[in-house]
N, C-alpha and C positions, 0 to 999 in steps of 0.2 A: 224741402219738407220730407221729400219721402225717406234720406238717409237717416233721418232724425227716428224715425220710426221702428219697433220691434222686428228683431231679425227672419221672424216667422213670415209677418206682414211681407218685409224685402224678397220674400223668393219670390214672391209673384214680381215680374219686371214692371217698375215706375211706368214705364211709356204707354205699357200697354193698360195698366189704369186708368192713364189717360187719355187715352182714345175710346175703350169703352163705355165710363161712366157719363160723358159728356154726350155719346152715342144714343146711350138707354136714354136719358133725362129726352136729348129732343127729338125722340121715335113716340116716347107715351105722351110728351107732351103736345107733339104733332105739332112743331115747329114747322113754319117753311122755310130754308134755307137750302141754301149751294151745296150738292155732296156731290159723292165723286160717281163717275162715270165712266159705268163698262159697255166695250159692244156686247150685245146679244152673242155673237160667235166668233172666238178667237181666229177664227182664219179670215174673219173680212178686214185686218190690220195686214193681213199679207200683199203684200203689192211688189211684183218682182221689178227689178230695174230694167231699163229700158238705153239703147244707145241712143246721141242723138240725128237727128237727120243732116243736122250742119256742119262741116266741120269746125264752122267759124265758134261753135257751143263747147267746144271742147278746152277751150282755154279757160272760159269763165268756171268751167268740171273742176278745174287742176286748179285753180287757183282755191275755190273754195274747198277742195281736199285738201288741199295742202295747210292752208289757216286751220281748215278744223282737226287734221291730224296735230298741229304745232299746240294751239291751245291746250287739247283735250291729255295731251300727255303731259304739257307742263302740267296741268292740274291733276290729274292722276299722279304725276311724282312728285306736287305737294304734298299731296295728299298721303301719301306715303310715308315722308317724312314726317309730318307733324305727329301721323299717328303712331310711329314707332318711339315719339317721345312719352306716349303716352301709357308703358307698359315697361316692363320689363323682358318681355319675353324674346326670340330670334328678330332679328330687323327683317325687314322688308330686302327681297332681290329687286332690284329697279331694273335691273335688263329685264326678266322675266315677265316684271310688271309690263312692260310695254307688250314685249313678245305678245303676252294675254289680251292683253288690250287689242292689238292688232289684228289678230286672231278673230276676236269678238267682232270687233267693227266690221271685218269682210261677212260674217255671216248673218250679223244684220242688217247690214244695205244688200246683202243678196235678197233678203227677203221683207224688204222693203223697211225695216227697223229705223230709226235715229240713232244717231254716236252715242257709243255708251263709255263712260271712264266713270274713275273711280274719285269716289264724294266723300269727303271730311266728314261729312253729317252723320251719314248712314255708316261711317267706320267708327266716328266716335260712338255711338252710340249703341254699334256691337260691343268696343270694349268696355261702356259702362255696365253694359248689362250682363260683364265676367266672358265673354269670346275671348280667347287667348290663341286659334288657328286660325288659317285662313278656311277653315270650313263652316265658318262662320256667314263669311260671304258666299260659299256654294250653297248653304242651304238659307241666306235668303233669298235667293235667285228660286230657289224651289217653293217654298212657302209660299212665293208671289204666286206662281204656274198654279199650285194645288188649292192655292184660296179663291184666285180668278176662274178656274176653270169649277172648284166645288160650292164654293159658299157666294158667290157672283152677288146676288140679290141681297147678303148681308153685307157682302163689302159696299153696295152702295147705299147704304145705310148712313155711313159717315160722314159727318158734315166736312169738309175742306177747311173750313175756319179751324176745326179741331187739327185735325193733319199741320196747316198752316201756324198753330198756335207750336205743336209741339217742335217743328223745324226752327222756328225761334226762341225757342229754349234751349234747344241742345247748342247754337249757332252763338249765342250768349255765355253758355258757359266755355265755349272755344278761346272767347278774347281773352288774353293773356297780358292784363296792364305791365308787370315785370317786361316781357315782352316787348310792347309798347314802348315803354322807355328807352330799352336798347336802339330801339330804331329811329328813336329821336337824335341819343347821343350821335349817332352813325349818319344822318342826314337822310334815312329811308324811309321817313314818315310820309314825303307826300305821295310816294307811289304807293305804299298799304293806305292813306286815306283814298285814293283815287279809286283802285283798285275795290277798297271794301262801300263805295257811292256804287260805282258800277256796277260790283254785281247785286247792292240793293235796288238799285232802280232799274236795271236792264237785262239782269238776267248773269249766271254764272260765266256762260261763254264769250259775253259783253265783257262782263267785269276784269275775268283773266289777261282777255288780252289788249283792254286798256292798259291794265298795268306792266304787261310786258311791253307796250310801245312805248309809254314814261318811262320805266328803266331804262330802255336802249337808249333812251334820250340823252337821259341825265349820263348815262356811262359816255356815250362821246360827249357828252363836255365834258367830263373829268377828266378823260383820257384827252382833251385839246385846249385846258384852262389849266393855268397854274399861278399862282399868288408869288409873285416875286417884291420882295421890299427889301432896301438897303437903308444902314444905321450905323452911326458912328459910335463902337464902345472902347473906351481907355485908347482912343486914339486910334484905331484898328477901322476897319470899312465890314461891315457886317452884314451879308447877303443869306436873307432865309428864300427856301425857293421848296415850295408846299404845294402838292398837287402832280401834276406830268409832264414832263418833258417832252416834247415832241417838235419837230418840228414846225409845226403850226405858232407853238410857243418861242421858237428860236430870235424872232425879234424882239419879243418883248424882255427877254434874259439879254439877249448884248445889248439892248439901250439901256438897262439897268445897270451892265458889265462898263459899260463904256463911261459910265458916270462915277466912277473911282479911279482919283486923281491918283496922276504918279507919287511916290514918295507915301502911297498909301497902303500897311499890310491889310491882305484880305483874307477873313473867313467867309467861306462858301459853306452854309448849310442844307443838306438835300433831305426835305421831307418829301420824297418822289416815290411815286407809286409804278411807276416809268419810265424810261428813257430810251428814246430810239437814236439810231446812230447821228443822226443829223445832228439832234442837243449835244451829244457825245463829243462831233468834232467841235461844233462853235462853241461849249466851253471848255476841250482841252486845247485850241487853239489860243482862246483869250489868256488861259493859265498859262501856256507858254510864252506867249508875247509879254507878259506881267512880269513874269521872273527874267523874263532877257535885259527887263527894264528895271533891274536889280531889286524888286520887291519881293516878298514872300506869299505863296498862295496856301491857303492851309483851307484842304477842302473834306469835310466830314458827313458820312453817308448817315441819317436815320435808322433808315428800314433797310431795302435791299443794295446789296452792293453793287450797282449797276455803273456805277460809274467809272470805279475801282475794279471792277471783269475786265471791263473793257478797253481799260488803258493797259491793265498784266495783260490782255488779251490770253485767258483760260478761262475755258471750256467747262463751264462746272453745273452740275443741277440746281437750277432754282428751282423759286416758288413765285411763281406767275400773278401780275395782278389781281387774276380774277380766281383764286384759290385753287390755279390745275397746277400742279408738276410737271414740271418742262424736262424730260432729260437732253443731255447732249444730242446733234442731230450725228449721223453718223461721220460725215464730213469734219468734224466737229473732233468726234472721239478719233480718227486716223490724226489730225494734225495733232492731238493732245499727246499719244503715242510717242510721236517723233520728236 
């Protein structure tokens, strides 16, 4: 509604018509409801940290650091990412993001703070509201200090339902059906459902990193399942083989291999996302044994040439499963040399 609105109207920012007007209404109307809640003095949230007396406390320390450094930065360099789609302007440094992050985090648990990263929410809705720097995010870091520590008793004015309302408006306008659909094609739909249950029923830090244990999940199966079927076309023995090669899979590719009679030519086709040396030998072993047994094996790569590296055996840059770039290792580049 509000873009719909005269451009004069627009300088004032949407969000904050909506948190004040809903405000005034149930102050004069003398509403009882949930607002928010400041201490009386900014320094009794100070709580310095403390070691513990056991050693045996120490593991349980590490472990919860370690979960909540791993979460908070995936989410922070979502966070990153989605918003630098949202602009035109410089992208986002992701090292430095973290750097900042880490930074932050020691001088808040020095002084007794919670993890802080960085929120899709509060970033969308800098750049709806025309932020094009990142001083955008210093000064609402400031505005928070200088409202909490000046206008206290009208910050707690505000109902939570209103705060609560507008977090689900901006959160709404985030979902990206186009979006959506890619990740149906892609089979990623049920870690972003999982993923968007969690952190609506349990909380952001919940939600992120359910979804990153369902990804790891689903990625070793991919990376240990693969769809192999054979079919007889124009007389030929027809082997599609879709998904990964790995050793894990290596039986179930020769009981498939071993089911094409002599006197049979074969295509082998590889929709592989993978293959590690083991799938490598057991089927350029079967290829060989095939052709010793006077047939022809006609084997065609998809995607990456993983099959066909490895039997020229050269050394050459791919592109890795999981989107990194692999250069040669060094060992790699001296025997390429020679």
């Amino acid at each position: 509604l509000w873009p719909t609105l005269p451009k004069k109207v627009q300088a004032v920012p949407g969000p904050l018509v909506a948190v004040l007007v809903p405000t005034i209404i149930s102050v004069v109307g003398n509403f009882e409801m949930v607002r928010v809640n400041l201490p009386d003095k900014l320094t009794e949230g100070f709580v310095f940290p403390s070691l513990p007396a056991e050693s045996s406390q120490w593991g349980g320390i590490l472990m919860a650091a370690a979960t909540i450094a791993l979460v908070a930065s995936v989410e922070s360099l979502l966070s990153a990412v989605a918003t630098d789609k949202m602009h035109n302007g410089p992208r986002a440094n992701l090292d430095r993001e973290l750097i900042g992050q880490g930074a932050a985090n020691m001088i808040s648990g020095a002084l007794g703070g919670l993890p802080v990263t960085g929120v899709i929410v509060r970033s969308s809705a800098n750049i709806r509201s025309g932020a094009t720097t990142k001083r955008s995010a210093i000064l609402h870091g400031v505005w928070i200090v200088l409202f909490v520590a000046l206008f206290s008793p009208h910050i707690e004015r505000i109902p939570l339902a209103v705060l609560a309302g507008l977090l689900v408006h901006v959160g709404i306008r985030l979902v990206n059906m186009h979006h959506i659909k890619d990740l149906a094609k892609h089979r990623e739909l049920p870690v972003y459902t999982v993923t968007a249950l969690g952190v609506t029923f349990f909380g952001l830090l919940t939600g992120v990193g359910v979804g990153l244990a369902l990804s790891f999940i689903i990625l070793l199966r991919r990376m240990s399942h693969a769809n192999i079927r054979m079919s007889r076309v124009d007389g030929r023995c027809n082997v599609v083989v879709d998904g990964a090669l790995t050793f894990l899979t290596v039986p179930k590719l020769m009981q498939v291999l071993s089911d094409i009679p002599r006197g049979c030519n074969a295509d082998i086709d590889l929709h592989v996302d993978f293959m590690d040396h083991a799938a490598f030998e057991a089927l350029h072993d079967w290829e060989q044994g095939h052709i010793r047994g006077g047939d022809k094996v006609n084997i065609v790569e998809h995607r990456d040439d993983w099959y066909e590296e490895r039997r020229g055996d050269s050394p050459m840059v791919r592109k890795a499963p999981f989107g990194l770039d692999l250069p040669p290792s060094e060992p790699q580049k001296a025997e390429a040399a020679h």
